[in-house]
C-alpha positions, 0 to 999 in steps of 0.5 A: 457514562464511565461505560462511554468513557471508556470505550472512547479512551480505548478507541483513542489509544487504539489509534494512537497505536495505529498512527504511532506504527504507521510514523515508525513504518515510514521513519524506519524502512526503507524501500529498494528501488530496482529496475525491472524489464517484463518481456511480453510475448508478440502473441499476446499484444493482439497485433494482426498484420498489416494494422497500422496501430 
C-alpha cells in the first residue's frame, strides 16, 4: 500500500498546485476592457435586394 499512498499524496499535491494557480490568475491579473468595432462587408451578409429580412 505505500505504492498507492504515494501516488494519491502526489496527485493531491499536484492539484493543489493547480488550484493554487488558478487563485493566483484570478487574484492577480487583470483584464483590460477595450471596445472593438468590426466592420462587415455587405457582400458577405447575403442580403439579395428587394428581401425584406
Amino acid at each position: 500500500m505505500p505504492t498507492l499512498t504515494r501516488l494519491i499524496i502526489t496527485l493531491a499535491v499536484l492539484a493543489g498546485l493547480v488550484y493554487a494557480g488558478m487563485l493566483a490568475l484570478v487574484t492577480f491579473v487583470h483584464p483590460t476592457q477595450t471596445e472593438l468595432t468590426i466592420r462587415i462587408p455587405a457582400e458577405k451578409l447575403n442580403i439579395k435586394p428587394g428581401n425584406p429580412k
